[in-house]
PDB file with one MODEL, atoms N, CA, C and O in Angstrom:
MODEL        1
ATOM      1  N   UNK A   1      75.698 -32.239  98.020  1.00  0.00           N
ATOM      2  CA  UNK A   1      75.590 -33.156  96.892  1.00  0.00           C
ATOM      3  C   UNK A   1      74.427 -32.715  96.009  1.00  0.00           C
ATOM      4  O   UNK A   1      73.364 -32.599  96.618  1.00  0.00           O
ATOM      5  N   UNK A   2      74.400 -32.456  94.761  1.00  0.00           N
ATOM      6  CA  UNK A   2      73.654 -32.070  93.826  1.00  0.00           C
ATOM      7  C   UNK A   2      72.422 -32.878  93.149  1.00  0.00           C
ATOM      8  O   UNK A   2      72.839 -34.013  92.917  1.00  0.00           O
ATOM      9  N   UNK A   3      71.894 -32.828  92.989  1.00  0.00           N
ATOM     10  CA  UNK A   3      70.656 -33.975  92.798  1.00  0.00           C
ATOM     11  C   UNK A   3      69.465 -33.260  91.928  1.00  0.00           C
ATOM     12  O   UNK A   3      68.940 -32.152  92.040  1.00  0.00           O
ATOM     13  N   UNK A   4      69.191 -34.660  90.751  1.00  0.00           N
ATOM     14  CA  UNK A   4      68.092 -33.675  89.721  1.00  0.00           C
ATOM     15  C   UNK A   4      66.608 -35.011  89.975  1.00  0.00           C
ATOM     16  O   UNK A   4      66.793 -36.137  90.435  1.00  0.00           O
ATOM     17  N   UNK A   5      65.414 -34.518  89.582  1.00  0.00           N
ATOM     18  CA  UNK A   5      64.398 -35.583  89.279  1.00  0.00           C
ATOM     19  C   UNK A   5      64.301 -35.272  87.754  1.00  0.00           C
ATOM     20  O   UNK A   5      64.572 -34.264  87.102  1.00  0.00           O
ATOM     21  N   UNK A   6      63.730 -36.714  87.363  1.00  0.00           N
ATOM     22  CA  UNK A   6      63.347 -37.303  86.248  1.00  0.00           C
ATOM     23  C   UNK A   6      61.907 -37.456  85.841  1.00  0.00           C
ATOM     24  O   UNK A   6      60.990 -38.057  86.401  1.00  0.00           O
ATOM     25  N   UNK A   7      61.943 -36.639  84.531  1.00  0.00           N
ATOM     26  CA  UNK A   7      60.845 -36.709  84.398  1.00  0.00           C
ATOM     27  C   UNK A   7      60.355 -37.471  83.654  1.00  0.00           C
ATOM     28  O   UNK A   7      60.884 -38.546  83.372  1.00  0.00           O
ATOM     29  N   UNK A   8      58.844 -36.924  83.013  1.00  0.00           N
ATOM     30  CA  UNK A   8      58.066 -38.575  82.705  1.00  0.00           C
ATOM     31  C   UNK A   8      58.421 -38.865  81.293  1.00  0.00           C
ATOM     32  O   UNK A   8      58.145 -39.975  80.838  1.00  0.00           O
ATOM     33  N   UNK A   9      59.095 -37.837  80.446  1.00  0.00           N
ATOM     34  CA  UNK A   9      60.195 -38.176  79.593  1.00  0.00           C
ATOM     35  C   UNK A   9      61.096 -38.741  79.395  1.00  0.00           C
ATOM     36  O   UNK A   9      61.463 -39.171  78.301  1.00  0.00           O
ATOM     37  N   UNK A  10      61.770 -38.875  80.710  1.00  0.00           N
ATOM     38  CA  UNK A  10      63.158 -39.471  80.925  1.00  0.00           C
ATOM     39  C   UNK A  10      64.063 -37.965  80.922  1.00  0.00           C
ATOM     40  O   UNK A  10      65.257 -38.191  80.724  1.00  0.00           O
ATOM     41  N   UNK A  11      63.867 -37.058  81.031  1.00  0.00           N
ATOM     42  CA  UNK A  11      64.755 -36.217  81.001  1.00  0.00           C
ATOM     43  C   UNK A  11      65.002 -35.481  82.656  1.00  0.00           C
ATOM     44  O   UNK A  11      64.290 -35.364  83.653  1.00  0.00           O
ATOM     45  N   UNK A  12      66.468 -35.073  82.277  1.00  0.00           N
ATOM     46  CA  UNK A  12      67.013 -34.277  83.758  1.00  0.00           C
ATOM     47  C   UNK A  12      67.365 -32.892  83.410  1.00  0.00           C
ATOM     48  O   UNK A  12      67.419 -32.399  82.283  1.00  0.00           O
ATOM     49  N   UNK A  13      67.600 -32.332  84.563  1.00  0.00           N
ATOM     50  CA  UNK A  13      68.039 -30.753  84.325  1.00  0.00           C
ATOM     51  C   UNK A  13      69.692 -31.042  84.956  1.00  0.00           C
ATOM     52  O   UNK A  13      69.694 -31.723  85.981  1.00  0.00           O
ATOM     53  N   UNK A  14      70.581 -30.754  84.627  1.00  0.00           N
ATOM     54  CA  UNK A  14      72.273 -30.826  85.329  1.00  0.00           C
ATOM     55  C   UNK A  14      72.383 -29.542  86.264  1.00  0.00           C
ATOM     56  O   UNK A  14      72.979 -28.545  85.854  1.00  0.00           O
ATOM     57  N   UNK A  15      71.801 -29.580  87.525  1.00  0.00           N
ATOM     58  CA  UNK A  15      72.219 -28.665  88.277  1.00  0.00           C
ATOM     59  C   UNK A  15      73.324 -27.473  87.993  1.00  0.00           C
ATOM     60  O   UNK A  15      74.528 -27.725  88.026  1.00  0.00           O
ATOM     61  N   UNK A  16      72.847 -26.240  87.731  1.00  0.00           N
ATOM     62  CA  UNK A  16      74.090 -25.480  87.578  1.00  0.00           C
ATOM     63  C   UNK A  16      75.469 -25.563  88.249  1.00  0.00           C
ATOM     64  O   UNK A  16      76.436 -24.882  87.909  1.00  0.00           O
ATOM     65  N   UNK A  17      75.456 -26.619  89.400  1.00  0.00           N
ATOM     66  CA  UNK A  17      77.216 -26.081  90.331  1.00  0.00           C
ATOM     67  C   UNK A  17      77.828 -27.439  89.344  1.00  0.00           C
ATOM     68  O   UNK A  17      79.000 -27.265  89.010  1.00  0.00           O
ATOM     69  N   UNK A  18      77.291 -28.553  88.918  1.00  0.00           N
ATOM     70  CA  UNK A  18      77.495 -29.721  88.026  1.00  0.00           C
ATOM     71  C   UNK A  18      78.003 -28.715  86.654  1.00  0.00           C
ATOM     72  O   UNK A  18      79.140 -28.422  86.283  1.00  0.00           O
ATOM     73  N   UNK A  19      77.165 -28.481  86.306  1.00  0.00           N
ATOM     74  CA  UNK A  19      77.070 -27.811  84.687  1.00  0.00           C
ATOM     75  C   UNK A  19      78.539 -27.052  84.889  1.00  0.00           C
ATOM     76  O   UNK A  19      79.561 -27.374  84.282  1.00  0.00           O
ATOM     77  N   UNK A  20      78.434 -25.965  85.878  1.00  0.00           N
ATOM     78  CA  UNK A  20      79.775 -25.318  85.938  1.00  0.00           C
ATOM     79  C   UNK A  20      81.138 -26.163  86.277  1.00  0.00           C
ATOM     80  O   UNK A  20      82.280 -25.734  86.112  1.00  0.00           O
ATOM     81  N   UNK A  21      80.923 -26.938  86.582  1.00  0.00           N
ATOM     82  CA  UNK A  21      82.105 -27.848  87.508  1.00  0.00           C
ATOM     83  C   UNK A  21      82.767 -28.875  86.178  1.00  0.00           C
ATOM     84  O   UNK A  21      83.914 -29.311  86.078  1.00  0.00           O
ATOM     85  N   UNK A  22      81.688 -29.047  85.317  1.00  0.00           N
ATOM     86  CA  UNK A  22      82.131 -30.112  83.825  1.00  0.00           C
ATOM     87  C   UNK A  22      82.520 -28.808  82.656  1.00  0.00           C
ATOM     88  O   UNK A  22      83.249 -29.019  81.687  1.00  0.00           O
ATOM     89  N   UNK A  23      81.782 -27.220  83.005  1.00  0.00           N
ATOM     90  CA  UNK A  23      82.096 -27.097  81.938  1.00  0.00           C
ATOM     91  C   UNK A  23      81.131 -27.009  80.473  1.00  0.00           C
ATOM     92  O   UNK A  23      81.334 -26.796  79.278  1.00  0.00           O
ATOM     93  N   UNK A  24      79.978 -27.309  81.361  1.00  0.00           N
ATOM     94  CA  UNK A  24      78.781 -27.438  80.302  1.00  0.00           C
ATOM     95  C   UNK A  24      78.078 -26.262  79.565  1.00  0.00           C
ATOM     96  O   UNK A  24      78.006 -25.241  80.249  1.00  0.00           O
ATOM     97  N   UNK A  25      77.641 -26.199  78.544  1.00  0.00           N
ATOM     98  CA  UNK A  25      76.860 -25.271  77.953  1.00  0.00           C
ATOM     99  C   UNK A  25      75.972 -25.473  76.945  1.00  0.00           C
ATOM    100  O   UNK A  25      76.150 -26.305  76.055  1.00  0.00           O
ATOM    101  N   UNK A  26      74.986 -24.729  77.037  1.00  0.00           N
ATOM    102  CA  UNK A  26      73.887 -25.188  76.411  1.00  0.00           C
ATOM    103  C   UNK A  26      74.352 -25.667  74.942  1.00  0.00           C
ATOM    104  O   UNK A  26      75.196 -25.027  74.314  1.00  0.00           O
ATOM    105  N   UNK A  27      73.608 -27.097  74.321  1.00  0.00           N
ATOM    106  CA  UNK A  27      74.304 -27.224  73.332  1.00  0.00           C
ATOM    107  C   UNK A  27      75.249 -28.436  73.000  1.00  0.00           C
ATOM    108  O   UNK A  27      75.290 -29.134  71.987  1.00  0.00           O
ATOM    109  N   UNK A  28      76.069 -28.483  74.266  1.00  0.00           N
ATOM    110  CA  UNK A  28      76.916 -29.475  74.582  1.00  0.00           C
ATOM    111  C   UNK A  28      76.127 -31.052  74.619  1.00  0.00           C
ATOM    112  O   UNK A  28      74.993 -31.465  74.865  1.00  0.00           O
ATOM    113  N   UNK A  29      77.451 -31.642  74.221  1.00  0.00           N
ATOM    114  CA  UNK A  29      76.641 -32.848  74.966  1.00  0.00           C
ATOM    115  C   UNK A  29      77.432 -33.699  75.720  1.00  0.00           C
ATOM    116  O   UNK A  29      78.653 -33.579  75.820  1.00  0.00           O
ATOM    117  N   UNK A  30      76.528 -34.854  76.439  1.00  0.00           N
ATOM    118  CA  UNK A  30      77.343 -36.020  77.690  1.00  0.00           C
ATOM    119  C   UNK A  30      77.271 -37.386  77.541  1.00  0.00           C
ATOM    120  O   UNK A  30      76.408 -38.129  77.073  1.00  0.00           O
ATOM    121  N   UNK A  31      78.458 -37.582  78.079  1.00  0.00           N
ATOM    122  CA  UNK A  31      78.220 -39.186  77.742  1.00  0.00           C
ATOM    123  C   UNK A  31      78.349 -39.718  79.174  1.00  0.00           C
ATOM    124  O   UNK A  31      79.244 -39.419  79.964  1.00  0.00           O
ATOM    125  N   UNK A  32      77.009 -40.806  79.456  1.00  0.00           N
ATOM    126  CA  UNK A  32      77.583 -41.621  80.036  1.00  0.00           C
ATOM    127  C   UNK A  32      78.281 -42.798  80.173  1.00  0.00           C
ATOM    128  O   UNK A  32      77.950 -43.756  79.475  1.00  0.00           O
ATOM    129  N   UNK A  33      79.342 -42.906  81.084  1.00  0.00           N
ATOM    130  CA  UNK A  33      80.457 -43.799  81.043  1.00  0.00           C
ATOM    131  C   UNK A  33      79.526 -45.462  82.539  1.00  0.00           C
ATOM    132  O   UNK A  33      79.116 -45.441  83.700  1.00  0.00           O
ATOM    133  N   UNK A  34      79.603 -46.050  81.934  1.00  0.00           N
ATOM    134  CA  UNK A  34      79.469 -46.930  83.215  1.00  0.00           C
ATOM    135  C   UNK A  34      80.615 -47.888  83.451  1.00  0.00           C
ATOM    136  O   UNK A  34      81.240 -48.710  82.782  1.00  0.00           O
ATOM    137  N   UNK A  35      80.624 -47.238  85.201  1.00  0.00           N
ATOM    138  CA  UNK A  35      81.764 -48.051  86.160  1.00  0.00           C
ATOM    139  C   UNK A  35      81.921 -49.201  85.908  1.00  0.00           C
ATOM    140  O   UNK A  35      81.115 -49.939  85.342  1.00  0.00           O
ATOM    141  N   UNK A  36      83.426 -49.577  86.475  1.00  0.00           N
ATOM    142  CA  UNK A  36      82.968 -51.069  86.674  1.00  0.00           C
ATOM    143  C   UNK A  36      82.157 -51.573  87.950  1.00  0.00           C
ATOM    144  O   UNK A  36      81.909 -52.771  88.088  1.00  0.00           O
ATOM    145  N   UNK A  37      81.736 -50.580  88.913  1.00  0.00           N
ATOM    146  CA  UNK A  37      80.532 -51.301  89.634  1.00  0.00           C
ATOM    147  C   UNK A  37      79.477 -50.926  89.524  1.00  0.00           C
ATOM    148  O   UNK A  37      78.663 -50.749  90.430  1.00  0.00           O
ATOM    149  N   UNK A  38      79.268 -50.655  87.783  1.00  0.00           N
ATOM    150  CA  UNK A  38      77.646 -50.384  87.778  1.00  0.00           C
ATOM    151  C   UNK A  38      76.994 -49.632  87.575  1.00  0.00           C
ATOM    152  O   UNK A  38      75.944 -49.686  86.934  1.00  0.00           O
ATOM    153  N   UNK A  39      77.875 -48.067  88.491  1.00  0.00           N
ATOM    154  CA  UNK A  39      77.768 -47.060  88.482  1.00  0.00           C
ATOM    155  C   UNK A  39      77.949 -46.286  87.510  1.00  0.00           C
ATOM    156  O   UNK A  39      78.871 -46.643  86.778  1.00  0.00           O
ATOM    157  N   UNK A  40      77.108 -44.802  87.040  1.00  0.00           N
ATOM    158  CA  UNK A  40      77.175 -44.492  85.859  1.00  0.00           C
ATOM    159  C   UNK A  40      77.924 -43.062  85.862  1.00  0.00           C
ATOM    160  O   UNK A  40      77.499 -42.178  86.605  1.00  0.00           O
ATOM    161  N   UNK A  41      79.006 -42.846  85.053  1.00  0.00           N
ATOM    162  CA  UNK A  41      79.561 -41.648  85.488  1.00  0.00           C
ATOM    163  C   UNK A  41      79.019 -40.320  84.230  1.00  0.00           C
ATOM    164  O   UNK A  41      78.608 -40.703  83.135  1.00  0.00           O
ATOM    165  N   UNK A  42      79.069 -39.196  84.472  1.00  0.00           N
ATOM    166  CA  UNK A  42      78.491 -38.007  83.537  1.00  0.00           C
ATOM    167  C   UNK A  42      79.839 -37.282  82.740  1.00  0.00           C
ATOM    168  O   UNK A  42      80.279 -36.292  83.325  1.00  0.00           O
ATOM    169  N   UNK A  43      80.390 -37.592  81.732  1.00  0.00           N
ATOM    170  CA  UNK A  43      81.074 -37.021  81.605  1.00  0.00           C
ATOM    171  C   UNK A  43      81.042 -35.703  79.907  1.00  0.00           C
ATOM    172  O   UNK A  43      80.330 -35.942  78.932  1.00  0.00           O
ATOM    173  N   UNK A  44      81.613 -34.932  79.968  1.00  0.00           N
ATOM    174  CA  UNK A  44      81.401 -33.970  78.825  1.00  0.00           C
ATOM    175  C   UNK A  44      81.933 -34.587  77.608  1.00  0.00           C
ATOM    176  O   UNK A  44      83.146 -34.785  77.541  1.00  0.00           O
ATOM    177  N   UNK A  45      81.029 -34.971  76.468  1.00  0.00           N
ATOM    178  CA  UNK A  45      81.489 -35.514  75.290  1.00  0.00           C
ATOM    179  C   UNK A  45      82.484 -34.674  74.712  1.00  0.00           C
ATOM    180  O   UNK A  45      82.051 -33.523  74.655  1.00  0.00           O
ATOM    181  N   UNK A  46      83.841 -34.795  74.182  1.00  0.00           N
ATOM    182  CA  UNK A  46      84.509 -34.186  73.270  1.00  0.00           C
ATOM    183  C   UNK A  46      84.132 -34.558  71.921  1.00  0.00           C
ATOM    184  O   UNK A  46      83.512 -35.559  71.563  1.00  0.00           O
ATOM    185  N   UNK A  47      84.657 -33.477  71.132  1.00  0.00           N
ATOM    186  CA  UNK A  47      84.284 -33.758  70.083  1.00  0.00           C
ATOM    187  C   UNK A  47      85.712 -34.814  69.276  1.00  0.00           C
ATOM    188  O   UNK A  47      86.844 -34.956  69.736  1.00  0.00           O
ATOM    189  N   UNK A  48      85.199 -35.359  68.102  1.00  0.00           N
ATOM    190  CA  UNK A  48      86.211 -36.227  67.791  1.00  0.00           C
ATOM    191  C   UNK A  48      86.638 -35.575  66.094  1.00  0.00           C
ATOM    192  O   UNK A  48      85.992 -34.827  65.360  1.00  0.00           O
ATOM    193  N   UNK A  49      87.496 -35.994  65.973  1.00  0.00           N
ATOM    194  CA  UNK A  49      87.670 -35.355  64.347  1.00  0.00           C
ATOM    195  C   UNK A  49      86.918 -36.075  63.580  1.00  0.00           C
ATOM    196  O   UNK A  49      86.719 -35.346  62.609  1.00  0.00           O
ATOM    197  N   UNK A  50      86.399 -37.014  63.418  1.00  0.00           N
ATOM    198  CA  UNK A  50      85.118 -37.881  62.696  1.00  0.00           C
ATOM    199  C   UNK A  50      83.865 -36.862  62.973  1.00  0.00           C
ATOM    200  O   UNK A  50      83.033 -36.804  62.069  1.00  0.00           O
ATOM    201  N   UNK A  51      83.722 -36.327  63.741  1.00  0.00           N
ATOM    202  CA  UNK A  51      82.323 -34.808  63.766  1.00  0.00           C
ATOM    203  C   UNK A  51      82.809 -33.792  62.620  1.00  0.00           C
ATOM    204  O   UNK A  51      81.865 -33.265  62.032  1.00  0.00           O
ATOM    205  N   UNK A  52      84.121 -33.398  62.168  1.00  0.00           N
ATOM    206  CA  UNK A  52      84.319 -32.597  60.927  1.00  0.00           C
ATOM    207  C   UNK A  52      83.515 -33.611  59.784  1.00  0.00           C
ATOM    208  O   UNK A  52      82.759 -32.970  59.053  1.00  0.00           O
ATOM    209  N   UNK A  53      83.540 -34.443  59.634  1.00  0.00           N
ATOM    210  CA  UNK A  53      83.235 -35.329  58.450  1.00  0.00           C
ATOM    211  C   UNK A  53      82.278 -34.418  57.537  1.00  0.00           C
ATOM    212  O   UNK A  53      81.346 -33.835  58.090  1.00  0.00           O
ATOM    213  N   UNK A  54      82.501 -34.264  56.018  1.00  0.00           N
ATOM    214  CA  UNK A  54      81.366 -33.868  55.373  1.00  0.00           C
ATOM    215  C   UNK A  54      81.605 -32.129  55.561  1.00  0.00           C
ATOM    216  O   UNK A  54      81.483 -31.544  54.485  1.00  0.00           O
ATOM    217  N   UNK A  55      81.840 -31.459  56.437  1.00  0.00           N
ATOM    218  CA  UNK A  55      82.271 -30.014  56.930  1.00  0.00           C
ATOM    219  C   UNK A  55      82.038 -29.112  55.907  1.00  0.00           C
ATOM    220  O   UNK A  55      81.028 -28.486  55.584  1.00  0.00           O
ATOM    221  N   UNK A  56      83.581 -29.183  55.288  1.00  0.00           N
ATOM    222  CA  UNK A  56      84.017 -28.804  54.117  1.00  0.00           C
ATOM    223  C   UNK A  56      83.672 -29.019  52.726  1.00  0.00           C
ATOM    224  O   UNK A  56      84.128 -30.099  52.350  1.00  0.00           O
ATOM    225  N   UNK A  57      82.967 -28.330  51.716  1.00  0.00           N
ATOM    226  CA  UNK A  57      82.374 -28.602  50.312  1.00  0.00           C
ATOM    227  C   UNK A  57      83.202 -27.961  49.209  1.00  0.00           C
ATOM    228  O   UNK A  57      82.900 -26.802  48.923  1.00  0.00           O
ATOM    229  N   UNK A  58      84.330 -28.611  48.458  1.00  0.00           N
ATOM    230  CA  UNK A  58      85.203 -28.574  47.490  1.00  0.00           C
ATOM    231  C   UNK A  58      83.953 -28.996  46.117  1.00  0.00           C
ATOM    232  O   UNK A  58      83.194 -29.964  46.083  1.00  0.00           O
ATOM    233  N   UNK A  59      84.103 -27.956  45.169  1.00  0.00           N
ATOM    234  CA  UNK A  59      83.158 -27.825  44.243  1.00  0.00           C
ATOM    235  C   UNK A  59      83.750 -28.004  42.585  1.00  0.00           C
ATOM    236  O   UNK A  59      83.254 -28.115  41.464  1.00  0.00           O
ATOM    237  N   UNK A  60      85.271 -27.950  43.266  1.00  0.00           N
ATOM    238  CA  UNK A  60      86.125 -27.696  41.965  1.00  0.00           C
ATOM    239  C   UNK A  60      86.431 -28.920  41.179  1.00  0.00           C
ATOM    240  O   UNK A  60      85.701 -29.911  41.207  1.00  0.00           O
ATOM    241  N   UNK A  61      87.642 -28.828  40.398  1.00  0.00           N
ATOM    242  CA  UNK A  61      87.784 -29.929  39.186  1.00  0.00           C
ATOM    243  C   UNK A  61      88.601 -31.510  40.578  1.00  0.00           C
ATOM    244  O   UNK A  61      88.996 -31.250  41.715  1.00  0.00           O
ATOM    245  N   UNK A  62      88.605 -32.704  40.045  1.00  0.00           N
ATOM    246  CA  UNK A  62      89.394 -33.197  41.111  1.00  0.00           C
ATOM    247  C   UNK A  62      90.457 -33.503  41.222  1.00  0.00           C
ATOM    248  O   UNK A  62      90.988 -33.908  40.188  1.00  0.00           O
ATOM    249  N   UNK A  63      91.306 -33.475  42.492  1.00  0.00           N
ATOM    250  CA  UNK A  63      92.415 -33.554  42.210  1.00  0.00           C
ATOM    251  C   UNK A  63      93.576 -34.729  42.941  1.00  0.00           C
ATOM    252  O   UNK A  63      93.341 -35.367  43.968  1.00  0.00           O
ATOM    253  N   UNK A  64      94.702 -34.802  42.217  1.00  0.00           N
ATOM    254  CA  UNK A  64      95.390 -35.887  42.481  1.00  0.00           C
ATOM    255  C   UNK A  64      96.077 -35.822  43.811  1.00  0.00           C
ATOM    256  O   UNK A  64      96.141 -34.868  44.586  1.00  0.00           O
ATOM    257  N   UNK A  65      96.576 -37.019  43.921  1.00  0.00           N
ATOM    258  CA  UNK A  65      97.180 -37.424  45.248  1.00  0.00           C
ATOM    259  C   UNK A  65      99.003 -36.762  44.831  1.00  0.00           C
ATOM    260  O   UNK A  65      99.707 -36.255  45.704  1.00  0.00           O
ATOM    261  N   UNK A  66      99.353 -36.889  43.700  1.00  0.00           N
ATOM    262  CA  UNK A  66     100.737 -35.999  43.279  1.00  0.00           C
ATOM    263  C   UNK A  66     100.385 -34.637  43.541  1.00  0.00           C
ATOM    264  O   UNK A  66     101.070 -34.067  44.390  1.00  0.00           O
ATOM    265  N   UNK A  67      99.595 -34.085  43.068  1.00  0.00           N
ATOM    266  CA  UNK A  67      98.986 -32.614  42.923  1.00  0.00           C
ATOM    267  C   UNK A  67      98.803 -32.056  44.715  1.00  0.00           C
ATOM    268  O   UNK A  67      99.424 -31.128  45.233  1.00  0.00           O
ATOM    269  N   UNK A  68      97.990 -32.758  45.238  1.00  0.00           N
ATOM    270  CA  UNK A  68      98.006 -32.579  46.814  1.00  0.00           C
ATOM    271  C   UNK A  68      99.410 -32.144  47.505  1.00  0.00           C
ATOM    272  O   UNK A  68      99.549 -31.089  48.124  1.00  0.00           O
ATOM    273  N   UNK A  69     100.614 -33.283  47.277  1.00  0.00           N
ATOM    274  CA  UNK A  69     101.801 -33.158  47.732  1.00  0.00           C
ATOM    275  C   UNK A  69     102.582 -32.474  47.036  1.00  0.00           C
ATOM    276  O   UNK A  69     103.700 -32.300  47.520  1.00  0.00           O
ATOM    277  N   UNK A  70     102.395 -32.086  46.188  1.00  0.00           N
ATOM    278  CA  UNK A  70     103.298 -31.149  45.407  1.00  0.00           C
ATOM    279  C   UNK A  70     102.919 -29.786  46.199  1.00  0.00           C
ATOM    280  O   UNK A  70     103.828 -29.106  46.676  1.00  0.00           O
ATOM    281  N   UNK A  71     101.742 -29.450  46.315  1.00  0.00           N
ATOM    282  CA  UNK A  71     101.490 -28.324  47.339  1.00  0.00           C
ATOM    283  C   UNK A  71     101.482 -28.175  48.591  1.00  0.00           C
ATOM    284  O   UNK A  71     101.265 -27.073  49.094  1.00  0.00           O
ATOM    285  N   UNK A  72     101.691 -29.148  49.230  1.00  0.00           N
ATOM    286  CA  UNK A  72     102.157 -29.637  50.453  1.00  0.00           C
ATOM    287  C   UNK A  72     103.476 -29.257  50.635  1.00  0.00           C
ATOM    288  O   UNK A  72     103.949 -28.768  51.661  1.00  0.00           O
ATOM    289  N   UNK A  73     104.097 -29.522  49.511  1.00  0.00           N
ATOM    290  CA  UNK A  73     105.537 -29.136  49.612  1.00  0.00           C
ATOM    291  C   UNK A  73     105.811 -28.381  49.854  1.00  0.00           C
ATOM    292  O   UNK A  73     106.407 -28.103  50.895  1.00  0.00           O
ATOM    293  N   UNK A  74     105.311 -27.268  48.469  1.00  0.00           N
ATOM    294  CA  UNK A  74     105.725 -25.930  48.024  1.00  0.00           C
ATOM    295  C   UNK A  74     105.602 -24.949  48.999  1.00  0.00           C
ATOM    296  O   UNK A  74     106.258 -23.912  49.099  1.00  0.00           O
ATOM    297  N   UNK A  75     104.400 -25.505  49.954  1.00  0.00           N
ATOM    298  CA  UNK A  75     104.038 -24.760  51.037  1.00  0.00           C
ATOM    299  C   UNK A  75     104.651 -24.481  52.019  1.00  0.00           C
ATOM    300  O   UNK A  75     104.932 -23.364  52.452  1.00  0.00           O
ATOM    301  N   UNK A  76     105.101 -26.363  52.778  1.00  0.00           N
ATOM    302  CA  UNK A  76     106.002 -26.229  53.609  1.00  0.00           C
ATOM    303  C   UNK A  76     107.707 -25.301  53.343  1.00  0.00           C
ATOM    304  O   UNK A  76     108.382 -24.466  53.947  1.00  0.00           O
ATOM    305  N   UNK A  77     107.770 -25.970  52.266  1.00  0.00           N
ATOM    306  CA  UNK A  77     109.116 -24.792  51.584  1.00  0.00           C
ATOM    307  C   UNK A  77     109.149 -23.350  51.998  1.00  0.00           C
ATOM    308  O   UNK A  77     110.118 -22.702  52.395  1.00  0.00           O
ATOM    309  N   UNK A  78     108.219 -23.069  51.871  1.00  0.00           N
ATOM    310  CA  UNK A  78     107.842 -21.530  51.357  1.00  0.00           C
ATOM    311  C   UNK A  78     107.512 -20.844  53.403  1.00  0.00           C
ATOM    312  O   UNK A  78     107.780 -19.753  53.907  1.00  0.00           O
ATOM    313  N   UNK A  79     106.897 -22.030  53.977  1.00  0.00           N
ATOM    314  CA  UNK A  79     107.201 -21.470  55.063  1.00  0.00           C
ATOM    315  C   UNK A  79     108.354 -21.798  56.173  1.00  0.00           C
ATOM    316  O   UNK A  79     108.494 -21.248  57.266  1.00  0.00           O
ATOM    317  N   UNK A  80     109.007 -22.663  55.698  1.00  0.00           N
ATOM    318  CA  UNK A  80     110.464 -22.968  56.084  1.00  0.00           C
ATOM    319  C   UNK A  80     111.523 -22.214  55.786  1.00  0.00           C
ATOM    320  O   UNK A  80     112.522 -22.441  56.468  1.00  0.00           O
ATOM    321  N   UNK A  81     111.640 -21.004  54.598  1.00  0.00           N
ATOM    322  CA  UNK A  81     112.223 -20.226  53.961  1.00  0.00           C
ATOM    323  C   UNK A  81     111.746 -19.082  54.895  1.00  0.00           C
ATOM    324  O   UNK A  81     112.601 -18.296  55.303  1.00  0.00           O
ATOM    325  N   UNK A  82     110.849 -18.973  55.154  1.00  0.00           N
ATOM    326  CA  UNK A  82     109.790 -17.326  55.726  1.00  0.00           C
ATOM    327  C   UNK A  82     110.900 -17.697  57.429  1.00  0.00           C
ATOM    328  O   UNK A  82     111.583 -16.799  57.921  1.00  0.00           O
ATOM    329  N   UNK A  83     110.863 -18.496  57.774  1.00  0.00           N
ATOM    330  CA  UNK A  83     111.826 -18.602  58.872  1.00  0.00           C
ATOM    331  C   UNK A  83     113.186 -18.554  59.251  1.00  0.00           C
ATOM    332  O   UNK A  83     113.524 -18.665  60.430  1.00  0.00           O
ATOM    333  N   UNK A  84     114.065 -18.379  58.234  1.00  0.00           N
ATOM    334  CA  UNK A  84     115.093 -18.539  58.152  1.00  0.00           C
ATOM    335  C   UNK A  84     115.804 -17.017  57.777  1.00  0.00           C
ATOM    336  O   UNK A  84     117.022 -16.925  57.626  1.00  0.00           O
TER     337      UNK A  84
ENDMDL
END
């Protein structure tokens, strides 16, 4: 059984056979989950698509919600055709 101390920070080290066993890497992060008896479980945060937020920086003129789907279209078209 794997076991870390706490320091006067509040911080732990995740035993490497833990770290390997979740999957961890420097960088990452964890959430804890608490049981329903109390108990606190370690698990590897995924990321959520709300973490893209902001990502991407469009600089250009703006554009419409017709304009969007019109190229949406043309696109899907164009690769629905490439298949056939």
């Amino acid at each position: 059984m794997a076991s870390a101390a706490l320091t006067s920070k509040g911080q732990i080290t995740i035993p490497i056979d833990v770290r390997r066993k979740l999957g961890l890497k420097p960088g990452d992060r964890v959430r804890f989950v608490e049981g329903a008896n109390g108990e606190y479980i370690l698990r590897p945060k995924t990321n959520s698509i709300m973490d893209l937020a902001g990502i991407a920086h469009y600089s250009g003129p703006p554009v419409t919600i017709e304009e969007m789907n019109e190229t949406i279209a043309q696109g899907w078209a164009g690769d629905w055709s490439k298949e056939r």
